[in-house]
GUFIZA-692648 format. One line per 5 residues: their letters; for each residue z, y, x of N, C-alpha, C. Coordinates in pm, whole numbers, plus 32768, in hexadecimal, padded with zeros to 4 digits. Layout:
residues N
A) Z/Y/X/Z/Y/X/Z/Y/X ~ ...
This chain:
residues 186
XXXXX) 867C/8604/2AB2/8621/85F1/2A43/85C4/866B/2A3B ~ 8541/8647/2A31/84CA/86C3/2A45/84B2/86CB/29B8 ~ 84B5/874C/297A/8481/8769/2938/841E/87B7/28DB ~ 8393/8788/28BA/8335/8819/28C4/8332/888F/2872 ~ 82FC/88E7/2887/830B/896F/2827/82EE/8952/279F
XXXXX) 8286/88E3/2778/8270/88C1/26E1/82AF/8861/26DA ~ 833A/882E/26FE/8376/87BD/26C0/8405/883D/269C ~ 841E/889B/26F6/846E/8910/26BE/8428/8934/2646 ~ 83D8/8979/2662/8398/899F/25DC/83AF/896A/2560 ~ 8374/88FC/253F/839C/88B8/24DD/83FD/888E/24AE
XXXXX) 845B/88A8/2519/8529/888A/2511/8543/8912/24BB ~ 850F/8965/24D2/850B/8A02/2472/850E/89DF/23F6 ~ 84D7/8991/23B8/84D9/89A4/233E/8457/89F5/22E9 ~ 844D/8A10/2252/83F5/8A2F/2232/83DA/8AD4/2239 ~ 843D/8B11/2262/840E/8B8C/22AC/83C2/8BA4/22ED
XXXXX) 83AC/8B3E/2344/835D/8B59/23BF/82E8/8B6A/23AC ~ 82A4/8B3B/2321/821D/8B54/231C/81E5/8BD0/22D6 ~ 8228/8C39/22AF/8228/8CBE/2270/822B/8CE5/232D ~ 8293/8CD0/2365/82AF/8D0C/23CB/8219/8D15/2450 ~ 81F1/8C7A/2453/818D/8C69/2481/811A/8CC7/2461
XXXXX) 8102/8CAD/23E8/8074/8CE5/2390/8073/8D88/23E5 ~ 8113/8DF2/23D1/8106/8E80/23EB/8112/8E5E/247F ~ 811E/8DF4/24C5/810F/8E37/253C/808F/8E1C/256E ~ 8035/8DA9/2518/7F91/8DB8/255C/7F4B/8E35/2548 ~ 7F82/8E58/24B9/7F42/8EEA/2493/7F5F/8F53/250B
XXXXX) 7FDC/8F54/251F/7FFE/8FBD/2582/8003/8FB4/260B ~ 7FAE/8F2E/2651/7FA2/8F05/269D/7EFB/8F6C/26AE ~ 7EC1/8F51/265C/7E1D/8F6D/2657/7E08/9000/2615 ~ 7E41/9051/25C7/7E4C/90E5/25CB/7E88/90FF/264A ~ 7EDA/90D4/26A4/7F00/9110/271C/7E7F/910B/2774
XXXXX) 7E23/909C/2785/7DEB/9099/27C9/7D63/90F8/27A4 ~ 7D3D/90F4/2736/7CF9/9124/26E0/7CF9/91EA/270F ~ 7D98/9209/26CC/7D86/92B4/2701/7DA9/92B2/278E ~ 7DBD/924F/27EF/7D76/926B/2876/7CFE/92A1/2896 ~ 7CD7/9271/286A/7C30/9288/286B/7BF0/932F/282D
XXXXX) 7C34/930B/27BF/7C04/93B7/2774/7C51/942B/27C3 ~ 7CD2/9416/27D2/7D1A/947D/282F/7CC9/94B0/28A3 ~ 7C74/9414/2905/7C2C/9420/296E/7B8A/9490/295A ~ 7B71/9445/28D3/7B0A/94B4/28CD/7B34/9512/289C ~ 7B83/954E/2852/7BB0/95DF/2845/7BAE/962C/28B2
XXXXX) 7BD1/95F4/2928/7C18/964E/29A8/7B99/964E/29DC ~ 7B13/95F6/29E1/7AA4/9618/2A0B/7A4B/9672/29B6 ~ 7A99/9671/293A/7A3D/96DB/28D0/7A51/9784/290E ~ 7AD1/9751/290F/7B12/9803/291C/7B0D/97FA/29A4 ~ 7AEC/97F0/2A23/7AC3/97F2/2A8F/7A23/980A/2A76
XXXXX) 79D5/97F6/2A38/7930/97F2/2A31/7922/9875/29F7 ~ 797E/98A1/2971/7976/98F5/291D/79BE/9995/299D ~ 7A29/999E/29CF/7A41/9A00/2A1D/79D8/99E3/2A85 ~ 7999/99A0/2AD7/7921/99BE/2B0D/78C7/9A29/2AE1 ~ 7882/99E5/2A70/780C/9A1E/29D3/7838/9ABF/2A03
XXXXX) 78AA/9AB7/29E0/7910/9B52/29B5/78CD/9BAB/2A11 ~ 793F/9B77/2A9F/7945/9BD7/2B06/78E8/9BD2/2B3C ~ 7865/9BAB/2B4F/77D5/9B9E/2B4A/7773/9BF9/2AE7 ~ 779E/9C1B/2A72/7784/9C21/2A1C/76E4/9C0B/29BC ~ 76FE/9B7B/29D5/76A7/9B07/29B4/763B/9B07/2A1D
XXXXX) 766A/9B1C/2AC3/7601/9AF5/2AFA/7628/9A63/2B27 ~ 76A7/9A4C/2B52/76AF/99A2/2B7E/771E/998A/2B16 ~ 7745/98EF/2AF1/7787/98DD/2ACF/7775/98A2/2A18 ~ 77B4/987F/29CD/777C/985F/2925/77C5/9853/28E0 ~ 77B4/9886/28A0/77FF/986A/280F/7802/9817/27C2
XXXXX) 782F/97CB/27CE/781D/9754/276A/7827/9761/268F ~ 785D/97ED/26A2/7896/9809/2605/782C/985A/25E7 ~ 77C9/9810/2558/776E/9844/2513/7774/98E9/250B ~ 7813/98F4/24DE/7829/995E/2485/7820/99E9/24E7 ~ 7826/99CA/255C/784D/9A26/25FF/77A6/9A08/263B
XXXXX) 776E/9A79/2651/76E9/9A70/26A8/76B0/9AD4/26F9 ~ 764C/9B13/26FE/762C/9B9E/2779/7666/9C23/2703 ~ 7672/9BED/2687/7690/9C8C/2633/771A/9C8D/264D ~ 777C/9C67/2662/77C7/9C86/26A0/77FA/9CE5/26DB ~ 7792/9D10/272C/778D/9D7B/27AB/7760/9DE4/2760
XXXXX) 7711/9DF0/26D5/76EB/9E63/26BC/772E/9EA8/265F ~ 77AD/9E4C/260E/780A/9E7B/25C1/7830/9EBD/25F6 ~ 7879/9F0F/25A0/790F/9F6D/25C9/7997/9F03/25E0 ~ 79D2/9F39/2650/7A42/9F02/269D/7A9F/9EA7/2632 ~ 7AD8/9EEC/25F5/7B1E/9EC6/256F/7AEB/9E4F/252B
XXXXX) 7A42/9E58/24F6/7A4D/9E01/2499/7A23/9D8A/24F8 ~ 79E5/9D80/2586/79FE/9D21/25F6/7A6F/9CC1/25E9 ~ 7AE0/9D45/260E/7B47/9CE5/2636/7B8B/9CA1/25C3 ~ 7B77/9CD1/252C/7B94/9C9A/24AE/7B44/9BF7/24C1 ~ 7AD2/9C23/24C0/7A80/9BA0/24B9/7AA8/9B48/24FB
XXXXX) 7AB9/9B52/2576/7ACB/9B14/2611/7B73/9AB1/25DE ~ 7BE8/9B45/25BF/7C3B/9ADD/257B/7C3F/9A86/24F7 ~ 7BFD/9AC0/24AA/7BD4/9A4C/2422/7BAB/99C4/2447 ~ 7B3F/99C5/2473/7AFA/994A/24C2/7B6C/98F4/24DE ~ 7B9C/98FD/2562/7BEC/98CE/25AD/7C88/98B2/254F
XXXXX) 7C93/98F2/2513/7D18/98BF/24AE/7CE4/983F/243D ~ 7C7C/9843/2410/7C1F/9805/23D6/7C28/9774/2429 ~ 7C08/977B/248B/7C29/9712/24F0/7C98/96D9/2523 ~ 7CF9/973F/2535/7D54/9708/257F/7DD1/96CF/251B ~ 7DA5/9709/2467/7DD8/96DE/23CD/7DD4/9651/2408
XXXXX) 7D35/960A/2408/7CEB/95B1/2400/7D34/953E/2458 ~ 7D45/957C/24E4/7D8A/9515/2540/7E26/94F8/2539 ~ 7E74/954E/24E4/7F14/9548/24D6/7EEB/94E1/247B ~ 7EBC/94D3/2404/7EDA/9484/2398/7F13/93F1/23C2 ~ 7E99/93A4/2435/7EA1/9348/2475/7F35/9353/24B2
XXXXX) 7F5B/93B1/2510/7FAD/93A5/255D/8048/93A3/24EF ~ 802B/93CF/2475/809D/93D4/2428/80CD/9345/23F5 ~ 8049/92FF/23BC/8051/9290/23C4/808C/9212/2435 ~ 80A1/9244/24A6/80A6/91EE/24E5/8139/91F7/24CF ~ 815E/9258/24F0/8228/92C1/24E6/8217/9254/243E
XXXXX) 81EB/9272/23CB/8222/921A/2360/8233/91A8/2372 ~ 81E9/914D/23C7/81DF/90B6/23C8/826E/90B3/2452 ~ 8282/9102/24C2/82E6/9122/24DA/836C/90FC/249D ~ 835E/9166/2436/8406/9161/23FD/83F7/9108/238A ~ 83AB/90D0/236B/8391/9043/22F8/83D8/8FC7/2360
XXXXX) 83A8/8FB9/23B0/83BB/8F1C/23DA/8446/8F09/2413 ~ 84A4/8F47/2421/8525/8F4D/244C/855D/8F2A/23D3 ~ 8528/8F81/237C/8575/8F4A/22CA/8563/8ECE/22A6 ~ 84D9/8EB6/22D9/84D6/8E1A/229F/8520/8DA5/233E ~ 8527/8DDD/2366/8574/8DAC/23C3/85F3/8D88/2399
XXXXX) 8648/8DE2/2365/86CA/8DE9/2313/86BA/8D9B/22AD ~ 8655/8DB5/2235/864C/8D4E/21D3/8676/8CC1/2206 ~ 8635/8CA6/2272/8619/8C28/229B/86A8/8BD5/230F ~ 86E7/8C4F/2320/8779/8C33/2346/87E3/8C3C/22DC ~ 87EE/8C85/224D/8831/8C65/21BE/87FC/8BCB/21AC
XXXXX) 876F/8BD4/21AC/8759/8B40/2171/878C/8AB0/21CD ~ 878E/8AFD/2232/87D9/8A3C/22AF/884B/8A6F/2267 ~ 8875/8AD9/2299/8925/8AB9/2252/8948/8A99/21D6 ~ 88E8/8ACE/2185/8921/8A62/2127/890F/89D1/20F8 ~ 88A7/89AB/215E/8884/8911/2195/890F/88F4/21B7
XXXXX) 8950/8930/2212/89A4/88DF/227A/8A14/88D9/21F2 ~ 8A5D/8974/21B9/8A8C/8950/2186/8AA9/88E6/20ED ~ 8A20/88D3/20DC/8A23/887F/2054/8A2A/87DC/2082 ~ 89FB/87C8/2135/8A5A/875A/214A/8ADD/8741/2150 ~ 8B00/87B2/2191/8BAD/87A3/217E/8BDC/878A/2110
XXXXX) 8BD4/87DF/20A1/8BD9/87C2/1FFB/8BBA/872A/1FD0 ~ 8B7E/86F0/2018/8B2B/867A/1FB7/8B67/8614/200D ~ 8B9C/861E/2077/8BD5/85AF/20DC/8C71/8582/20CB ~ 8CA3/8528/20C1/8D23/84EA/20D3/8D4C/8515/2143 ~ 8D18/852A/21B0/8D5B/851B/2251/8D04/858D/22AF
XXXXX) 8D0A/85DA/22E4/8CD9/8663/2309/8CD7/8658/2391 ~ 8C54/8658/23D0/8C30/862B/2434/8BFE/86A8/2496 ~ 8BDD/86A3/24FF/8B85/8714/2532/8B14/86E0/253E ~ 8ADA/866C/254A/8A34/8654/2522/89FC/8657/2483 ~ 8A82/8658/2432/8A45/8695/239A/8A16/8712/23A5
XXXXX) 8A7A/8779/23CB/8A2F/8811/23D3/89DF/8826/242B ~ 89DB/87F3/24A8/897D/8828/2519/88DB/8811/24E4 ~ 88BE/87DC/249E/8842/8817/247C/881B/8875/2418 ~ 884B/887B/23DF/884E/8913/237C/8886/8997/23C4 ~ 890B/8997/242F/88B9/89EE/249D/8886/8A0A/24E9
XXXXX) 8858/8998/250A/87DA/899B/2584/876D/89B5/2539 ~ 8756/89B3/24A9/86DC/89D6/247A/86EE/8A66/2451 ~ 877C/8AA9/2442/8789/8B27/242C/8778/8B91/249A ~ 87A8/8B5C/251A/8777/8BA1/25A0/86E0/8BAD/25C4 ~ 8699/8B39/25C4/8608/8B49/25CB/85B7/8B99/2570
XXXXX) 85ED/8BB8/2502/8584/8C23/24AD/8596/8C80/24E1 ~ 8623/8CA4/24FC/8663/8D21/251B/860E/8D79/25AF ~ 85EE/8CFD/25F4/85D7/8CFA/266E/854E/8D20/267B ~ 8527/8CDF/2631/846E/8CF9/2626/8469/8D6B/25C1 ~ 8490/8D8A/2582/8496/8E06/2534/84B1/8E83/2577
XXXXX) 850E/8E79/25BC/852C/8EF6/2638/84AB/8EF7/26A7 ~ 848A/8E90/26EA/842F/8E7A/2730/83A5/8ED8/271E ~ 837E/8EB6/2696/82F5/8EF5/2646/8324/8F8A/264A ~ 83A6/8FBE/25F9/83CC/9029/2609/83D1/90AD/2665 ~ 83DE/905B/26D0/83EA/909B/2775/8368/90C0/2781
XXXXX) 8325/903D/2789/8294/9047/279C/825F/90BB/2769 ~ 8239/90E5/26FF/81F8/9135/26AD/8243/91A3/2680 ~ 82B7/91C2/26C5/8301/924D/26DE/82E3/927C/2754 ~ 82CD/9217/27C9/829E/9237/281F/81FA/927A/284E ~ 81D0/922B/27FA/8124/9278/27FA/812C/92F7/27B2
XXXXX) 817F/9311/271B/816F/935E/26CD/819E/93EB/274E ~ 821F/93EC/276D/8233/9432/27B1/81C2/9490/283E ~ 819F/93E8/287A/813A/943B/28D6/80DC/9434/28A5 ~ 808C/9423/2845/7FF1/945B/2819/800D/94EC/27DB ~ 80A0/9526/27B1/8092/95A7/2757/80B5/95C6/27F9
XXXXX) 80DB/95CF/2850/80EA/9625/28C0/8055/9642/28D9 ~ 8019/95E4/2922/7F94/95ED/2932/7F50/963E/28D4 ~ 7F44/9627/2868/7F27/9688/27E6/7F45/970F/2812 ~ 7FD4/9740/2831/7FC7/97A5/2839/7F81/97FF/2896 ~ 7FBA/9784/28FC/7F8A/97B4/297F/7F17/97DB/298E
XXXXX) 7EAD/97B3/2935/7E1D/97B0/2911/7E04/9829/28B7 ~ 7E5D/9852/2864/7E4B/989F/2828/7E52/9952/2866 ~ 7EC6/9916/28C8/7ED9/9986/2907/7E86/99E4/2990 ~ 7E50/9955/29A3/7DDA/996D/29F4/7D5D/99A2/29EE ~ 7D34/9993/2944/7CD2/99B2/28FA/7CD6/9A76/28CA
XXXXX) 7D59/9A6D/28BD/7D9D/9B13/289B/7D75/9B53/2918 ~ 7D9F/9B1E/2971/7DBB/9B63/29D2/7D26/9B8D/2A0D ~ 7CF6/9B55/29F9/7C5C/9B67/2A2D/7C18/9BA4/29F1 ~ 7C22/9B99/294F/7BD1/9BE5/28F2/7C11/9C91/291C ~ 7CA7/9C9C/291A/7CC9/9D44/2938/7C97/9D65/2997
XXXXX) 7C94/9D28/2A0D/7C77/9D4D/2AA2/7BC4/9D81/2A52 ~ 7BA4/9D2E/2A1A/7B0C/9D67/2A13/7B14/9DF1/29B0 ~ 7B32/9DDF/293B/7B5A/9E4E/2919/7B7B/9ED6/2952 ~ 7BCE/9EC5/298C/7BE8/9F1D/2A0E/7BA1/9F6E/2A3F ~ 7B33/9F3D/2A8D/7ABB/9F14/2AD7/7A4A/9F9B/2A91
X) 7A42/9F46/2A23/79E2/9FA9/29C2/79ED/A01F/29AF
């Protein structure tokens, strides 16, 4: 017997559509800070150009960072240089935190939605003369599938959360590292 992913689905129960809803969301912020992560790493690649150039190739993309830069004192440079960039990189966690919340949300409602088959299954047993295993098997077959798709979403978006803050850092650290080396330099 074949059966398709939306005829499971709907064997879930009414969980599934809380469950659904956070995982389109977190389907499309994943894909979403792909993208911004991607241009970050071309920002701060353009911006240590600018630098170690010092604004002959290369750009800055941040209003607040431009050729005065170079004529500050070291200090209030590299103040600026990190303000900015924390300013930013505030900006891009928020998203990524969000995704880690919708994360550890949908496993719970996952659970909700495995209390609620069971107590499907068991309020047939309660209500039945004669106690069958096709009375309960759908109240836990509808308690496994939330459970299931709830973990599923979970993984998912622990999994991005995890590697976009690596990348993050990794980005961040790349950005340090370049700004001292210039420092240095001076």
């Amino acid at each position: 017997m074949k059966v398709s992913l939306w005829q499971v689905f709907l064997s879930g129960g009414p969980f599934m559509w809380p469950i659904l809803f956070f995982s389109v969301i977190a389907f499309a912020l994943i894909l979403e800070r792909a993208v911004v992560l991607i241009i970050f790493k071309n920002m701060i690649t353009g911006f240590l150009l600018f630098l170690t150039s010092k604004g002959k190739m290369g750009k800055t993309e941040i209003r607040e960072i431009d050729n005065k830069i170079f004529s500050i004192p070291k200090k209030e440079a590299d103040e600026l240089i990190s303000e900015v960039f924390q300013l930013i990189v505030d900006k891009i966690n928020r998203v990524i935190e969000l995704i880690a919340g919708i994360g550890s949300i949908a496993p719970l409602l996952g659970f909700m939605g495995t209390v609620y088959g069971m107590i499907i299954a068991f309020t047939s047993i309660a209500n039945a003369d004669r106690v069958s295993v096709k009375l309960v098997a759908g109240g836990i077959s509808q308690a496994l599938i939330t459970t299931g798709f709830g973990l599923g979403v979970a993984v998912l978006c622990l999994f991005f959360d995890q590697l976009y803050r690596f990348f993050l850092s990794a980005q961040i650290h790349r950005l340090e590292k370049g700004v001292n080396i210039f420092f240095l330099k001076i």
